[in-house]
Kinemage of the C-alpha trace (Angstrom):
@kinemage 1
@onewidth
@group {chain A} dominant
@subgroup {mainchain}
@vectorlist {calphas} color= white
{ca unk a 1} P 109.658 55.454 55.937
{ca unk a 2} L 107.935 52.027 55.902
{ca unk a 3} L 109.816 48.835 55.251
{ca unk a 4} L 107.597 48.518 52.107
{ca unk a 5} L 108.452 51.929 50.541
{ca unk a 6} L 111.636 51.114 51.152
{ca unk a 7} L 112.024 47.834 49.411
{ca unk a 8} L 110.145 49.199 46.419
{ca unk a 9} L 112.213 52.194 46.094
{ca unk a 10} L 115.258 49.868 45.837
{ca unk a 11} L 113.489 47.193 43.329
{ca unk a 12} L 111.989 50.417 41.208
{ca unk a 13} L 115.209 50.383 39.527
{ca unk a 14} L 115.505 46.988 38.648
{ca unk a 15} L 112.390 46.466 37.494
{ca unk a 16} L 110.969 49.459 35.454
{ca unk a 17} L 114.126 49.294 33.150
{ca unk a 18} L 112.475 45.581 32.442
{ca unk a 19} L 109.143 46.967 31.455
{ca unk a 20} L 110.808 50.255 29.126
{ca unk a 21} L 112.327 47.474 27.013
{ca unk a 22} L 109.503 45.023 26.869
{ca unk a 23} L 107.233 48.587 25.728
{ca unk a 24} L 109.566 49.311 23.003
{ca unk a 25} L 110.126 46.278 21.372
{ca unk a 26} L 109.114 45.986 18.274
{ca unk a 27} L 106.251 42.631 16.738
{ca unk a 28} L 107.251 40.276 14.542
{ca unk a 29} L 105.047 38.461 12.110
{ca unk a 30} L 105.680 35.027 11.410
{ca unk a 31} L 104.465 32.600 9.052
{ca unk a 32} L 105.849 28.580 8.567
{ca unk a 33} L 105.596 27.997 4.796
{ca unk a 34} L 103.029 25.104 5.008
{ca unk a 35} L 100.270 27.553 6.551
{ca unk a 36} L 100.475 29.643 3.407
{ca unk a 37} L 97.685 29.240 0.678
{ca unk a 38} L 98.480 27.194 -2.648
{ca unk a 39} L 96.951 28.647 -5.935
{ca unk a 40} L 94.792 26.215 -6.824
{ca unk a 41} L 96.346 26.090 -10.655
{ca unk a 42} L 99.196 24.199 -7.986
{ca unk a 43} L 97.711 22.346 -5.878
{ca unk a 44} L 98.880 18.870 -7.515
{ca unk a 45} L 102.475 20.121 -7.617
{ca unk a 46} L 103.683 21.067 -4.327
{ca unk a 47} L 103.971 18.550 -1.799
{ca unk a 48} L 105.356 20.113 2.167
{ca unk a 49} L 106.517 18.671 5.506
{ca unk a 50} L 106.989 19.743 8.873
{ca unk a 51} L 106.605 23.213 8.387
{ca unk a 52} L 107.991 23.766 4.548
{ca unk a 53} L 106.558 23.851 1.189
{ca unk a 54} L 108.606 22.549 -2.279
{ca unk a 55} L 107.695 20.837 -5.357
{ca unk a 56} L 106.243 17.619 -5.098
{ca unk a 57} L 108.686 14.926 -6.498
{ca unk a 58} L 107.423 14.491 -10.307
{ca unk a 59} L 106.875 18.537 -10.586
{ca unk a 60} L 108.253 21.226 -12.214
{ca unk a 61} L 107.418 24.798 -13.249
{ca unk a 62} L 106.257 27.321 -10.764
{ca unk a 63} L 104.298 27.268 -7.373
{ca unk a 64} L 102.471 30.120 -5.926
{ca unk a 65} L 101.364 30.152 -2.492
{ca unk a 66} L 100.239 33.437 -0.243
{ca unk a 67} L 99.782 34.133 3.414
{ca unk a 68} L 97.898 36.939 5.198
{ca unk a 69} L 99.944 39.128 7.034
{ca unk a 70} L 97.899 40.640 9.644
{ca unk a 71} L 99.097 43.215 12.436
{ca unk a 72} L 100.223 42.348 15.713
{ca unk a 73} L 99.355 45.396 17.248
{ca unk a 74} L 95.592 45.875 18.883
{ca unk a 75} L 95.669 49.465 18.312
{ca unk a 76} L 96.033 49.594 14.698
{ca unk a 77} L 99.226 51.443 14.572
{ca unk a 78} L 102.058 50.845 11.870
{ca unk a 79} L 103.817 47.540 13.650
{ca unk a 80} L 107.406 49.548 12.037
{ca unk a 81} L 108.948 46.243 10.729
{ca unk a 82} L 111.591 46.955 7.878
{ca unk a 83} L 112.657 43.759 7.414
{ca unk a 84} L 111.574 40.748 5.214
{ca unk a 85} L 113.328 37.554 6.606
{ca unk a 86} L 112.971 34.004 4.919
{ca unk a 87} L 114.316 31.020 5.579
{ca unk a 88} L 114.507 28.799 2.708
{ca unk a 89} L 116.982 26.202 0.329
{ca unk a 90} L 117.801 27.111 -2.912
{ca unk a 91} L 120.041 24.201 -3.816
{ca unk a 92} L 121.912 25.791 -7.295
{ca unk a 93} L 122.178 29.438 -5.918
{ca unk a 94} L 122.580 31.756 -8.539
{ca unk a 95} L 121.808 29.469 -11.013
{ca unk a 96} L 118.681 29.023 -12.756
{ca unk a 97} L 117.686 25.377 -12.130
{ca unk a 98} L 115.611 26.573 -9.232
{ca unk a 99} L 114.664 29.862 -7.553
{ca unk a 100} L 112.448 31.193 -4.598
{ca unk a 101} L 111.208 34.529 -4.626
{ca unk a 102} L 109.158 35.899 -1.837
{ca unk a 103} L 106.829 39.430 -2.242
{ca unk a 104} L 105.430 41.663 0.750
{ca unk a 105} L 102.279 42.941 -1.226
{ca unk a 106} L 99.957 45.782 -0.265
{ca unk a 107} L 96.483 45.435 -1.612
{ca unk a 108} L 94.699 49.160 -1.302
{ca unk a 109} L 91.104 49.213 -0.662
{ca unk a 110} L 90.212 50.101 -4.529
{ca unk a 111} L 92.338 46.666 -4.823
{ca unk a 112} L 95.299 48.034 -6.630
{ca unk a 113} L 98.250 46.381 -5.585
{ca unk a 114} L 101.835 47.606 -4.800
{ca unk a 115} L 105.257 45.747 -4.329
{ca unk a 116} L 106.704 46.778 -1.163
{ca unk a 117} L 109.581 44.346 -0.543
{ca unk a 118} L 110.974 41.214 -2.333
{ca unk a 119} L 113.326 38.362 -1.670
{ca unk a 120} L 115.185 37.028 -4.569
{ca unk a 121} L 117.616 33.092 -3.614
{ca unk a 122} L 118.997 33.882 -6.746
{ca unk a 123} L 120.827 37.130 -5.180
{ca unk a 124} L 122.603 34.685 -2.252
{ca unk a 125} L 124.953 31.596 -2.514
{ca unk a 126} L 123.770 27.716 -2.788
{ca unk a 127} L 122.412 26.281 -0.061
{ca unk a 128} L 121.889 22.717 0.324
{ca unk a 129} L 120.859 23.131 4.243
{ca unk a 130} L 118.158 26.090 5.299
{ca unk a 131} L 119.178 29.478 5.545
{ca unk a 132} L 118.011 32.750 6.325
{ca unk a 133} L 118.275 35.740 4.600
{ca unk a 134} L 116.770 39.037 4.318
{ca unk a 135} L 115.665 41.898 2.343
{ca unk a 136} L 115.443 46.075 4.077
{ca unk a 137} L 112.647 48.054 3.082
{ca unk a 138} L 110.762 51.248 4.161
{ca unk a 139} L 107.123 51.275 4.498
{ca unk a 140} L 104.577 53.064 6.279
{ca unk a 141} L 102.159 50.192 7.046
{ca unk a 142} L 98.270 51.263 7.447
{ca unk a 143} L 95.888 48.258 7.905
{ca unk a 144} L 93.172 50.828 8.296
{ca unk a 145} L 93.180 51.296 4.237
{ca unk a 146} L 94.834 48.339 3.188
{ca unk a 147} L 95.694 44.823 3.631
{ca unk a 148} L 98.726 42.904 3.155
{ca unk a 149} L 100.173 39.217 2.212
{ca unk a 150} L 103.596 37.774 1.332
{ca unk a 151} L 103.645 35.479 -1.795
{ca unk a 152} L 105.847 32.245 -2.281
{ca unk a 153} L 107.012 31.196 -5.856
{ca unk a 154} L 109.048 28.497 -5.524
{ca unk a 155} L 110.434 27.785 -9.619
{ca unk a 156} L 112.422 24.233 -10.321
{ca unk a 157} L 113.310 23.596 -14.187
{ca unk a 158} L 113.857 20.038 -13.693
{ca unk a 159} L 112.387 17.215 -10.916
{ca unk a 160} L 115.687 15.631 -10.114
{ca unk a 161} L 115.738 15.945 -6.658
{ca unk a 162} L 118.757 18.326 -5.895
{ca unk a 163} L 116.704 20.808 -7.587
{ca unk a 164} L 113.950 21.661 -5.427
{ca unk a 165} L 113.573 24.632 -3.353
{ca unk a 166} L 111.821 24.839 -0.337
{ca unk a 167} L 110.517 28.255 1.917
{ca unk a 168} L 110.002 27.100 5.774
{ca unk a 169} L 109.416 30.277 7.382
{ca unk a 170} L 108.654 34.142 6.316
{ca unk a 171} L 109.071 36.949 9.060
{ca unk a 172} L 108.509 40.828 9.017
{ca unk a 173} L 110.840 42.404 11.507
């Protein structure tokens, strides 16, 4: 036996367990807030930063924005994800001074659409710092007959400042 069948027969083992988990591991999609699309109906209300979107300071009401979710796999193939994630503030919590509330839609390709998950701040406690949350769900995705975006709607009754929600990031998991 050669010196290099040897040394790859002992590395085989160490390496090939690298390359099963790295072959199962499922995408994630990602989105930061700020690359999302603002209705245009909102476009003087919402105001964002480094990567989050909120009310602009003299705005109240509702904000809409939307962000393509594409797939992360080349092949096509349902990317399995079961999991809406968002990070976001929701300063009053359950209360209804302010709310965000994010949708994974499915748009067919007769352009009917269909709710498949949604986040709801209200659900979870205040939060004056970011947190992250998440939503389960069971879908079978197909891209091939169908597309699919996540909406933001960010709602703040009043503009004093300590009621303003803000999305920063969305992820499908």
């Amino acid at each position: 036996m050669s010196a290099r069948f040897r040394m790859l027969a002992m590395l085989a083992p160490l390496v090939l367990p690298l390359y099963a988990g790295v072959a199962h591991a499922a995408p994630v999609w990602t989105a930061a807030a700020n690359t999302c699309v603002v209705d245009n109906s909102d476009i003087g209300d919402y105001d964002q930063d480094a990567f989050g979107i909120h009310h602009s300071r003299h705005s109240e009401g509702t904000i809409i924005a939307r962000c393509n979710v594409s797939n992360p796999l080349d092949s096509g193939a349902d990317p399995g994800w079961g999991t809406l994630e968002v990070v976001y503030r929701d300063p009053d919590g359950r209360d209804d001074r302010s709310q965000v509330r994010v949708r994974l839609i499915r748009v067919n390709n007769g352009g009917n659409s269909t709710n498949v998950a949604e986040f709801d701040s209200d659900e979870f406690p205040d939060t004056t710092d970011p947190a992250t949350e998440s939503v389960t769900f069971s879908h079978a995705f197909d891209f091939d007959h169908g597309a699919y975006y996540v909406e933001l709607r960010l709602d703040r009754a009043s503009t004093r400042s300590e009621n303003n929600p803000t999305v920063f990031l969305v992820r499908l998991k």
